[in-house]
Every structure is written in C-alpha cells, then in structure tokens.
TIRO-2110 file (N, C-alpha, C; in Angstrom, 1 decimal):
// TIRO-2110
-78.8, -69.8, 8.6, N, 1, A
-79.3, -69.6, 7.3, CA, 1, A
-79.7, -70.9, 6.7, C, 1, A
-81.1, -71.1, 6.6, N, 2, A
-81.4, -72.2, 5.2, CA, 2, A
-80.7, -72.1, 3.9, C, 2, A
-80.7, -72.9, 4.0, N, 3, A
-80.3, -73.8, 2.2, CA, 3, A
-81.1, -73.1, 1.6, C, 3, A
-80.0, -72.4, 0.7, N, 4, A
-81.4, -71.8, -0.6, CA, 4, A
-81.8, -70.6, -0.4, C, 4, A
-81.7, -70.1, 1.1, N, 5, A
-82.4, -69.1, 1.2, CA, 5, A
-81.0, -67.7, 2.2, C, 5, A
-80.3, -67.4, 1.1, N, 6, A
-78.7, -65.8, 1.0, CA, 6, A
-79.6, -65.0, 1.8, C, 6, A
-79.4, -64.4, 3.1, N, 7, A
-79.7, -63.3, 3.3, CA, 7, A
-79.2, -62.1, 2.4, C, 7, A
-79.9, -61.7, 1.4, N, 8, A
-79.4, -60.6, 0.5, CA, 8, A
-79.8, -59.1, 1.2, C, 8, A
-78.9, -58.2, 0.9, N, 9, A
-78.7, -56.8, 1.9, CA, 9, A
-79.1, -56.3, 0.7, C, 9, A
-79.9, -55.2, 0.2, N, 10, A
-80.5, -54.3, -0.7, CA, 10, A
-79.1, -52.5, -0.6, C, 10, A
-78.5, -52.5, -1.1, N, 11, A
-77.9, -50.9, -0.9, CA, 11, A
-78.8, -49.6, -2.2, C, 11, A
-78.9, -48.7, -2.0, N, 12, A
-79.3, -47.8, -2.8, CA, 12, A
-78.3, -47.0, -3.6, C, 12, A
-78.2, -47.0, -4.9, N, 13, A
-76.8, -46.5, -5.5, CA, 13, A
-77.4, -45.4, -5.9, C, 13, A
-76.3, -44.5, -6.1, N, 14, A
-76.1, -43.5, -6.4, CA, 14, A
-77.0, -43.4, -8.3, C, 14, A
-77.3, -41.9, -8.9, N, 15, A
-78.2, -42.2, -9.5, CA, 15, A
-76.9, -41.9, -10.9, C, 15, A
-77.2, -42.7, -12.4, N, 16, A
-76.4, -43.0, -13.0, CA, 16, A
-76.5, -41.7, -14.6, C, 16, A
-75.6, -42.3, -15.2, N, 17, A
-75.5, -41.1, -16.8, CA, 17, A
-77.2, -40.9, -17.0, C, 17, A
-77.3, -39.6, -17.4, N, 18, A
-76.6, -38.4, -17.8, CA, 18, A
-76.1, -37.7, -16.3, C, 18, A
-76.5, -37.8, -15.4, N, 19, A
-76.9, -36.5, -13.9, CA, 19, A
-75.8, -37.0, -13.3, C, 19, A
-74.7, -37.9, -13.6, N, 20, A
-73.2, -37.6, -13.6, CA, 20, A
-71.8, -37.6, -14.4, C, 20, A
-72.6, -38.0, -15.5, N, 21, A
-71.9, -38.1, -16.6, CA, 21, A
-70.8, -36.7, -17.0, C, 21, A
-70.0, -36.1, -16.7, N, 22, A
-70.3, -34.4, -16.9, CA, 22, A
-70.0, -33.8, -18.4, C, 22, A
-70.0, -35.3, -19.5, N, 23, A
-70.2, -34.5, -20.5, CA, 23, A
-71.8, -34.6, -21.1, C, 23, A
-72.6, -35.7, -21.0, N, 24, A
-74.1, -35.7, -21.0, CA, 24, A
-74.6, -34.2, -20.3, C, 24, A
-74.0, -34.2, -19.3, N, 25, A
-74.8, -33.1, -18.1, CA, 25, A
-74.4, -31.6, -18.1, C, 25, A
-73.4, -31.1, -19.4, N, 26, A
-73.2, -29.9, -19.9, CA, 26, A
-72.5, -29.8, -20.6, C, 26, A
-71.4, -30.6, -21.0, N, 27, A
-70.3, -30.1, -21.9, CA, 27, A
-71.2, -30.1, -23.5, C, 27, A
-71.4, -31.4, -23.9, N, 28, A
-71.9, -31.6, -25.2, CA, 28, A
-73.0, -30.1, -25.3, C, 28, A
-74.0, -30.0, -24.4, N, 29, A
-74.7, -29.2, -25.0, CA, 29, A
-74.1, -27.3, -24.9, C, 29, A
-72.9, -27.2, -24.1, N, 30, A
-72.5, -26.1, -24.2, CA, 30, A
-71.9, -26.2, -25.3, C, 30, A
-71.0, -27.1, -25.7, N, 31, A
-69.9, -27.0, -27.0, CA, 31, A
-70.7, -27.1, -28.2, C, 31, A
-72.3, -27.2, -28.6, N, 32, A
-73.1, -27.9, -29.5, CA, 32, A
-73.4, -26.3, -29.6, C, 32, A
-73.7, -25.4, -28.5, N, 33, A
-74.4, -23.9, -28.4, CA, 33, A
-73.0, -22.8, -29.3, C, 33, A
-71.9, -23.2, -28.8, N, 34, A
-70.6, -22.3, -28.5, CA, 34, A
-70.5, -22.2, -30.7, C, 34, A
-70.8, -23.8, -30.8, N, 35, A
-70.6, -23.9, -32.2, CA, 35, A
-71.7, -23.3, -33.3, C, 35, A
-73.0, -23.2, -32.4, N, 36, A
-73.9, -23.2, -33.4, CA, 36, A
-73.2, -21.0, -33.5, C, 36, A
-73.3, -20.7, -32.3, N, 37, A
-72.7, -18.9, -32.1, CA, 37, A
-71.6, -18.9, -33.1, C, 37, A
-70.9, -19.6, -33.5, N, 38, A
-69.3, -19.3, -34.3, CA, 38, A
-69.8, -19.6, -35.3, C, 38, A
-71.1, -20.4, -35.9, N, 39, A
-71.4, -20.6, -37.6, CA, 39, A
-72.6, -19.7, -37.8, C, 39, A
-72.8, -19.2, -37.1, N, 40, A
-74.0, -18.0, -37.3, CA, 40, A
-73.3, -17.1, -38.7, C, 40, A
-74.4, -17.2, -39.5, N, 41, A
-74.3, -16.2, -40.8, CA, 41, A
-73.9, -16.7, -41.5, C, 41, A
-73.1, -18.3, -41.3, N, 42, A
-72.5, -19.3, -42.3, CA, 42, A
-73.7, -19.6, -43.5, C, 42, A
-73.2, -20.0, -44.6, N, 43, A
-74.2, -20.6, -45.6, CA, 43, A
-75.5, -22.1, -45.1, C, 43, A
-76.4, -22.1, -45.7, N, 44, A
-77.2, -22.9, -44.9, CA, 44, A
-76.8, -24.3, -45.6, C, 44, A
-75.9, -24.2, -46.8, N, 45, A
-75.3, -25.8, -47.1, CA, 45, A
-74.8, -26.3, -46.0, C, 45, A
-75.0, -27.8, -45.8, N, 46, A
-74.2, -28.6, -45.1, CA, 46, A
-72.7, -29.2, -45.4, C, 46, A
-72.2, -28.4, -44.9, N, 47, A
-70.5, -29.6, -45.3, CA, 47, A
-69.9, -30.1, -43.8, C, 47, A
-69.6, -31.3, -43.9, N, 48, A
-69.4, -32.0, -42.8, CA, 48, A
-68.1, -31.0, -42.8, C, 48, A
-67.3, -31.2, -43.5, N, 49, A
-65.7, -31.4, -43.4, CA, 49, A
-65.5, -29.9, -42.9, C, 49, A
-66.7, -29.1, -42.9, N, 50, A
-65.9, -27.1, -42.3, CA, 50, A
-67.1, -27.5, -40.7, C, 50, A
-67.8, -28.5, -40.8, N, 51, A
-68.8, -28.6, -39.3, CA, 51, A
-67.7, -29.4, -38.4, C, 51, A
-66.6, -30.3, -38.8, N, 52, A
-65.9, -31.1, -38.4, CA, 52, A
-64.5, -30.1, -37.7, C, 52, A
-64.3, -29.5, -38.6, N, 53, A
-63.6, -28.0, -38.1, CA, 53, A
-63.9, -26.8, -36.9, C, 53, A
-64.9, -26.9, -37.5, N, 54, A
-65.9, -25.5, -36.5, CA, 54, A
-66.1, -26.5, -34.6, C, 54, A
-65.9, -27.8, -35.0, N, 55, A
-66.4, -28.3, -33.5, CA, 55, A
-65.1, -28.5, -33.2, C, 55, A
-63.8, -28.7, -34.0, N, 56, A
-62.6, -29.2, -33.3, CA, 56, A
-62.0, -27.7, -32.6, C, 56, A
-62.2, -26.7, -33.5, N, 57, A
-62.0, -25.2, -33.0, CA, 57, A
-62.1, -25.0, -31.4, C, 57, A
-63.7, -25.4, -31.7, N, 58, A
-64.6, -24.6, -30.5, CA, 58, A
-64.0, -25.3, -29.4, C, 58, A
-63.9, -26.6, -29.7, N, 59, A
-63.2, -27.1, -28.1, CA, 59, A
-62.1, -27.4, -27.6, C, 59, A
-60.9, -27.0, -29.1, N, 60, A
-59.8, -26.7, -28.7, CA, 60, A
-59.7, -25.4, -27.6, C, 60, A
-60.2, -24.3, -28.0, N, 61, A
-60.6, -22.8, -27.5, CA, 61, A
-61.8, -22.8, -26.5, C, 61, A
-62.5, -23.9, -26.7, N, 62, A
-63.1, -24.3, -24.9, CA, 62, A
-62.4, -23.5, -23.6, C, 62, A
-63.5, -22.5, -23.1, N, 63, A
-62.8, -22.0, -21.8, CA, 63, A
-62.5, -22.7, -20.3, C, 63, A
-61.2, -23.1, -20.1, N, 64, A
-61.1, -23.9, -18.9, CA, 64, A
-62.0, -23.3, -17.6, C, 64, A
-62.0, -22.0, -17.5, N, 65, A
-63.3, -21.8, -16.3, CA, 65, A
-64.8, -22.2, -16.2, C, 65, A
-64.6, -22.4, -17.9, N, 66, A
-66.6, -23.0, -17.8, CA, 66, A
-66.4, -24.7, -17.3, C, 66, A
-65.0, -25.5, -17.9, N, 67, A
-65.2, -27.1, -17.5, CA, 67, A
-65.1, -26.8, -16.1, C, 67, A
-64.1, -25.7, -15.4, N, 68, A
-63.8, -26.1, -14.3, CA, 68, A
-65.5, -26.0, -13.6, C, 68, A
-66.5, -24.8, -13.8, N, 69, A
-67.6, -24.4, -13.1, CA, 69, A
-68.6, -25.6, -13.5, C, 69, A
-68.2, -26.3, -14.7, N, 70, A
-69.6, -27.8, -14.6, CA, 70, A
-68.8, -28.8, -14.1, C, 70, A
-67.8, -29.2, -13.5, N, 71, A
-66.9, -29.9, -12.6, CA, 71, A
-67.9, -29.6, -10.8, C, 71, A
-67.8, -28.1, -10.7, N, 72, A
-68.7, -27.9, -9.6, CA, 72, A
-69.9, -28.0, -9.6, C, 72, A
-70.4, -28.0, -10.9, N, 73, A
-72.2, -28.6, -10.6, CA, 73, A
-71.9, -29.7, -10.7, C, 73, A
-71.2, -30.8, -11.2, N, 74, A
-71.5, -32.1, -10.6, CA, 74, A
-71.3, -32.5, -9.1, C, 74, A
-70.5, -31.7, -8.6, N, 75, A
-70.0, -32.1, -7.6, CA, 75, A
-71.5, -31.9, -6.6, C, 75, A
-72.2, -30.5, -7.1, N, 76, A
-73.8, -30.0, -6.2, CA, 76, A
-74.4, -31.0, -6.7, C, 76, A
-74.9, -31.8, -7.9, N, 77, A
-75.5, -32.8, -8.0, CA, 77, A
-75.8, -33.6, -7.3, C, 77, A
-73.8, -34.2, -7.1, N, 78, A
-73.7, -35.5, -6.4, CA, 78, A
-73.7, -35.3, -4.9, C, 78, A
-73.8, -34.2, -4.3, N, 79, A
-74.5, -34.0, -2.7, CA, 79, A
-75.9, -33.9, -2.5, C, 79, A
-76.6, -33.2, -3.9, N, 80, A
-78.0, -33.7, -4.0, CA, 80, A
-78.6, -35.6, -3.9, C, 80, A
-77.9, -35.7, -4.7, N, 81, A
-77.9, -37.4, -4.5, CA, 81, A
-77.5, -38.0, -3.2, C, 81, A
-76.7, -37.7, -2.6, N, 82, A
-76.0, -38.2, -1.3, CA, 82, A
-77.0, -37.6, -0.3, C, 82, A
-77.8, -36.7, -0.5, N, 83, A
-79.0, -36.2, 0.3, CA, 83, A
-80.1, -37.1, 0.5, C, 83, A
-80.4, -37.5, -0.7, N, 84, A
-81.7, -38.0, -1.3, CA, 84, A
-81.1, -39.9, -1.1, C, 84, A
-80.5, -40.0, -0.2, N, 85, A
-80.2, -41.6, -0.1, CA, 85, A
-80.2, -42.0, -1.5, C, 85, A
-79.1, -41.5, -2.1, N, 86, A
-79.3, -42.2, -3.8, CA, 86, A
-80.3, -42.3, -5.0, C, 86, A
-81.1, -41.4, -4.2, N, 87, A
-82.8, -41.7, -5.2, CA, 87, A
-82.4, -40.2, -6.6, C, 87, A
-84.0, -40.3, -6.7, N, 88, A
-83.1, -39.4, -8.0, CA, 88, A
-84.4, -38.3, -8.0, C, 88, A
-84.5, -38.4, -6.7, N, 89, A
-85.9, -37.1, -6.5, CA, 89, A
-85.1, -35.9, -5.6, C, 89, A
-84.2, -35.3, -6.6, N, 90, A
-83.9, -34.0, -6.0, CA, 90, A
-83.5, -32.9, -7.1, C, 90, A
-83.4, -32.1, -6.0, N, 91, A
-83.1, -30.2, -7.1, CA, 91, A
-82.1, -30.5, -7.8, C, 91, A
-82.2, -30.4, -9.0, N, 92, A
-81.2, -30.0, -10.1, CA, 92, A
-80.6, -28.8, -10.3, C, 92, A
-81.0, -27.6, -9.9, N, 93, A
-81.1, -26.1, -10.3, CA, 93, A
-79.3, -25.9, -9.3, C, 93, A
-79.0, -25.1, -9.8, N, 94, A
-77.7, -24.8, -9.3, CA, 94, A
-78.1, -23.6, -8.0, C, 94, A
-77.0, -24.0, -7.0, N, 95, A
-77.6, -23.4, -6.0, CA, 95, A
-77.1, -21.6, -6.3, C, 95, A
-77.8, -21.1, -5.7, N, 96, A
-77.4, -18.9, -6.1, CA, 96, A
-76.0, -18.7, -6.0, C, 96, A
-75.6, -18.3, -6.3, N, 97, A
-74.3, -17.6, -6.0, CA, 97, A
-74.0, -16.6, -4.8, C, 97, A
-73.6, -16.8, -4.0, N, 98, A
-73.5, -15.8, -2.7, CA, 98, A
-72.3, -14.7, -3.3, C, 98, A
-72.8, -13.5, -3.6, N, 99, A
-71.7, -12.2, -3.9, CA, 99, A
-71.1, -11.8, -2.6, C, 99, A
-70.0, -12.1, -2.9, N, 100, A
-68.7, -11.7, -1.5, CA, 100, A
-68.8, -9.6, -1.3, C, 100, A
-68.7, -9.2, -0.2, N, 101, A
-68.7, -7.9, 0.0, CA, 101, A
-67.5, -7.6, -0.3, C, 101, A
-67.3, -6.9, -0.5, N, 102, A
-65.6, -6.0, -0.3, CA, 102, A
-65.4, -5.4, -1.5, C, 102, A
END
C-alpha cells in the first residue's frame, strides 16, 4: 500500500428512519387516526389540555395486537432491504395474508 493511498472497502447499509423506525413507519400515524375516531363529534374549539388527554387515552388503550402486527411489517421491510443489497428500491406493500384451512 502507498503512502496516502487506505485501501477503503465501500459496504452498502441498510436503508435508515422512517422505513425502520417502527414509530415513523405506523405507530404515530395509526395513534394520530385512532385519536382523530375518538374526538369525532367533539367541538371544533381547540384545547390542547382535552387533545393532550384524548392522545394519552388512546395509547394507553393502544391494542397490543396491532404493535405486535407493525413489529412484523418491519421485520418484511427489513428482508426487503436484505434482498435489495441494502438499497431502498423495493416493495413496501405488505405481503397477502395466506388463510389457513380448517
């Protein structure tokens, strides 16, 4: 090796926030939906102090099945990514659901 001249090795990383972040990539915008459905018919005043309530509600009473099911779309994300040599040109769409017989 010359002076001066690091053989530098290039790796491809994995692709970064929001597309694994998993509150960027569903929570905020399901808990932002869950809230807007629970103040439906509310007055069109703004008060922070019952909007500050209505969001601590919603995510106290947050269904553990929905974090667990956006836990499993990150996980299909990040095999998308692991496909795609770390690039950030792949399916986002959740793969179908296969219905079990019986």
């Amino acid at each position: 090796m010359k002076r001066g001249e690091p053989k530098i090795v290039v790796f491809t990383q994995s692709s970064n926030s929001p597309d694994l972040n998993i509150c960027d990539l569903e929570f905020f915008r399901a808990l932002g939906v869950a809230v807007r459905k629970a103040r439906r018919g509310a007055t069109d005043r703004f008060d922070l102090d019952k909007l500050t309530v209505d969001v601590l509600t919603e995510y106290e009473n947050y269904p553990a099945l929905e974090l667990a099911k956006m836990w499993e779309y990150r996980k299909f994300i990040l095999h998308q990514i692991i496909a795609c040599k770390g690039g950030n040109q792949y399916e986002q769409h959740r793969p179908l659901e296969v219905k079990k017989e019986g």
